[in-house]
C-alpha positions in Angstrom: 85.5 78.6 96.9 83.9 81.9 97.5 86.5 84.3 95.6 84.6 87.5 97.8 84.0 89.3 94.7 80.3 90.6 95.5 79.8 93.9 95.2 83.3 94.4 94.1 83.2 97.1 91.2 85.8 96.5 88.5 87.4 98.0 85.6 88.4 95.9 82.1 89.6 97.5 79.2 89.1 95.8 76.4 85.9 94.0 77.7 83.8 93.3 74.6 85.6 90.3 73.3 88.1 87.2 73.5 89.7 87.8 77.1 88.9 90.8 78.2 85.2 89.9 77.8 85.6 86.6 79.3 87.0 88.1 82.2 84.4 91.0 82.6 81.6 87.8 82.7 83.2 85.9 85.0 83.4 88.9 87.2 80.0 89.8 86.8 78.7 85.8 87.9 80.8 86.5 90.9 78.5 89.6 91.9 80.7 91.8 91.0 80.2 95.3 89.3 81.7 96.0 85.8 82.9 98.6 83.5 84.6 97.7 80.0 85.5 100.0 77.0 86.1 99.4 73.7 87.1 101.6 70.4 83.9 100.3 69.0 79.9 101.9 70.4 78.3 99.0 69.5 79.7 96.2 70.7 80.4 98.0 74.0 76.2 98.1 74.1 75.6 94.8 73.3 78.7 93.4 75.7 76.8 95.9 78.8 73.3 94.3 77.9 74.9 90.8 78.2 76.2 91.8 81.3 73.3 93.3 83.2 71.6 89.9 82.9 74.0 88.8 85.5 72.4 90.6 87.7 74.8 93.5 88.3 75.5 96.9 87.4 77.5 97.0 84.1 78.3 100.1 81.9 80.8 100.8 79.0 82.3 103.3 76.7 83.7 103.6 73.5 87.4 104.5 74.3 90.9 103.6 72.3 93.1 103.5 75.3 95.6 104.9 73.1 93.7 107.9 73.8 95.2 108.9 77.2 92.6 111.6 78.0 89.5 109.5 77.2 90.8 106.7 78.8 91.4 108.7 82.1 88.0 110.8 81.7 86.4 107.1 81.8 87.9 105.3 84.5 87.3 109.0 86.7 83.6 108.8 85.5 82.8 105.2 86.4 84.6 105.7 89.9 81.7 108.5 90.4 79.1 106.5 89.0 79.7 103.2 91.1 81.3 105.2 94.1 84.4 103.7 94.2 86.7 101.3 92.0 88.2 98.1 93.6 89.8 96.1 90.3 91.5 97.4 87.7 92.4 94.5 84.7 94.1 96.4 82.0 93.6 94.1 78.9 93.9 96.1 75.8 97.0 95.4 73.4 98.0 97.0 69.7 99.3 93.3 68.8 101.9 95.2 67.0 104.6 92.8 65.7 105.8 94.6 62.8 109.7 96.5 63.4 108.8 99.6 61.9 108.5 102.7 64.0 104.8 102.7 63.7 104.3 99.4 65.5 106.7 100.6 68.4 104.9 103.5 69.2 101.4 102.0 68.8 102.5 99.1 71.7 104.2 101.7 73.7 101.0 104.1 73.5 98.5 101.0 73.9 100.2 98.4 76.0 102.3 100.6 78.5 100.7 103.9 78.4 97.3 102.8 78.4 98.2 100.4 81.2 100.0 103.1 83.1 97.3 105.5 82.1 94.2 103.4 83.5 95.9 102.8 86.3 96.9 106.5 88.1 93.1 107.3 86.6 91.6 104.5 89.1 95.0 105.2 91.9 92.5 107.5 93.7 89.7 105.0 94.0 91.9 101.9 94.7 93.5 103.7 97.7 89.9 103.7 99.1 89.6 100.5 98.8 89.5 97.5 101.3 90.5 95.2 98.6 92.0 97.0 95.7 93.6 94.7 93.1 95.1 95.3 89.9 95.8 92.7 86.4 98.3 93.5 84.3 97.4 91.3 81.0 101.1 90.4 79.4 102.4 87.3 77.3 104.1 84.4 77.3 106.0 87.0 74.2 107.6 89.0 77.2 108.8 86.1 78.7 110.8 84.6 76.3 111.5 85.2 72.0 108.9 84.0 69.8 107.8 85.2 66.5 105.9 88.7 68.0 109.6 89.9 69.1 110.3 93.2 68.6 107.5 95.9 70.3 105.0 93.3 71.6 107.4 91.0 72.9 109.7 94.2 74.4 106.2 96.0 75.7 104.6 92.7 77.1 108.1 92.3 79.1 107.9 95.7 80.4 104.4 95.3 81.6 105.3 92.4 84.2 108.5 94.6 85.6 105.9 97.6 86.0 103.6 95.3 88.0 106.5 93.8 89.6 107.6 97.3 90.6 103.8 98.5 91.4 103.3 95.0 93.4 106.7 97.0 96.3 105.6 100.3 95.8 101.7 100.0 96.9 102.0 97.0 99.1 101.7 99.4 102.0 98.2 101.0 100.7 97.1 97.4 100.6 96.9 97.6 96.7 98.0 93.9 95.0 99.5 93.9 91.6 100.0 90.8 89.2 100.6 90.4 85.7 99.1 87.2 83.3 100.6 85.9 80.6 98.4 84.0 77.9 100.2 81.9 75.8 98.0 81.5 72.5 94.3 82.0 72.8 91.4 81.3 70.4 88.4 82.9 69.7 86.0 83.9 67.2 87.3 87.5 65.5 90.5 87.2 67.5 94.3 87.2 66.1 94.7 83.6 65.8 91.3 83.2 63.8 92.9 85.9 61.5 96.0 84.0 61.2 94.5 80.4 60.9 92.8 82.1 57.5 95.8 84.4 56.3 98.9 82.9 57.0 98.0 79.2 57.8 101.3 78.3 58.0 101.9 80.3 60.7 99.2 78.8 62.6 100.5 75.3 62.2 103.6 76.2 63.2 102.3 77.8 66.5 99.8 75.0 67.2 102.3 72.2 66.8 104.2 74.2 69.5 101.6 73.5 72.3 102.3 69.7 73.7 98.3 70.0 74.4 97.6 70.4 70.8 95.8 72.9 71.0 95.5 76.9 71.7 93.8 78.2 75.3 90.1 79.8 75.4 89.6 83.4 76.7 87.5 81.6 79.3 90.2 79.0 80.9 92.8 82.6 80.8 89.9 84.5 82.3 89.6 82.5 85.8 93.4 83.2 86.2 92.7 86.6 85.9 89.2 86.5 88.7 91.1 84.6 91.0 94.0 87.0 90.8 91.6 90.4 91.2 89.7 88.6 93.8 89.9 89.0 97.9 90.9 85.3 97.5 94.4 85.8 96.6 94.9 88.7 99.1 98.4 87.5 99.9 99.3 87.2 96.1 101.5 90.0 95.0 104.1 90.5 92.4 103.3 87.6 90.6 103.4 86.7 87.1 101.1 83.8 86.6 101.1 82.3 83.6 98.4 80.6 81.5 99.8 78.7 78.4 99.7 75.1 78.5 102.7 74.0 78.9 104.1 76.0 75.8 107.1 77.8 77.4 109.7 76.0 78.1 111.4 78.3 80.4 111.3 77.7 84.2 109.8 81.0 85.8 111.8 81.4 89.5 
């Protein structure tokens, strides 16, 4: 299937590892254009060299979306610099599960606000678009109550009702939202890697939890993600599809 992503130019925070960087490959092996940001310089230059090899243009910034002015100054600049931005996937988390009131602002400044934020900065370029899409990255945590709930479960939730809400309120510009929800994903340096070495109980627990018997890769969340911000799902809007094998139990209507 050709997903009509060449020449798209896209947007991924959070593009230098585990999904976000899965997704900001697959884009680029589509023929698309992409710009990802992460807090740290240098793995934002080695993730753009990786990505020019593709064949496209691919540029990055060192930004904590947490950062609401830097974020927005970013997005505005790579609009100018690729003339135009057709996908926004807005990636980045705080993984935040603690209940003090550190952890709820950190999700609420990260997760919501930095979704929010990324996505009024590019809301000038998408309306320009012929095929403006944006991802909303959530969890199977705002779908149901795991261990992480508290402010990522209670964040995670209120992303898929913003895109829900986005998905009515831009339908008429031609603008698709959807939200993705991971269930547990692997991958070198990411959360469960941390937790398969600190607190393997934990891990056991969650793995056991999976009737696969085992946890997703960025790569198999990442095509969810390409299809979704892709002219092939041009009539998908308001969705939220998610990617956990078979680990909820819930039915989504």
């Amino acid at each position: 299937m050709d997903l009509g992503l060449k020449g798209k130019r896209a947007v991924i925070t959070g593009g230098t590892k585990g999904i976000g960087r899965s997704v900001a490959e697959l884009l680029a092996q589509e023929g698309a254009d992409v710009a990802i940001c992460a807090r740290s310089a240098q793995e934002v230059e080695s993730a753009v060299a990786e990505l020019r090899r593709a064949g496209v243009r691919a540029t990055g910034r060192a930004v904590d979306v947490s950062d609401h002015a830097a974020l927005a100054t970013w997005i505005a600049d790579v609009g100018v610099e690729f003339g135009g931005i057709d996908i926004v996937v807005a990636n980045v988390s705080a993984l935040s599960i603690g209940q003090d009131e550190a952890s709820w602002r950190a999700e609420f400044e990260t997760d919501m606000m930095g979704t929010v934020t990324a996505v009024n900065a590019a809301m000038p370029f998408l309306e320009k678009s012929g095929a403006a899409s944006i991802v909303v990255i959530s969890s199977v945590s705002g779908r149901e109550v795991d261990f992480a709930a508290g402010p990522y479960g209670v964040f995670k939730a209120a992303l898929i009702h913003y895109a829900k809400g986005l998905s009515f309120q831009l339908a008429g510009k031609g603008i698709r939202v959807n939200a993705l929800s991971p269930g547990n994903t692997y991958f070198p340096g990411g959360v469960w890697e941390k937790i398969e070495h600190g607190n393997p109980a934990l891990f056991k627990e969650a793995l056991a939890l999976n009737p696969t018997g085992r946890m997703g890769r960025p790569d198999e969340v990442a095509r969810g993600v390409v299809f979704l911000a892709s002219p092939a799902a041009s009539f998908v809007t308001g969705t939220n599809l998610v990617v956990d094998g078979a680990l909820t139990r819930g039915v989504q209507f």
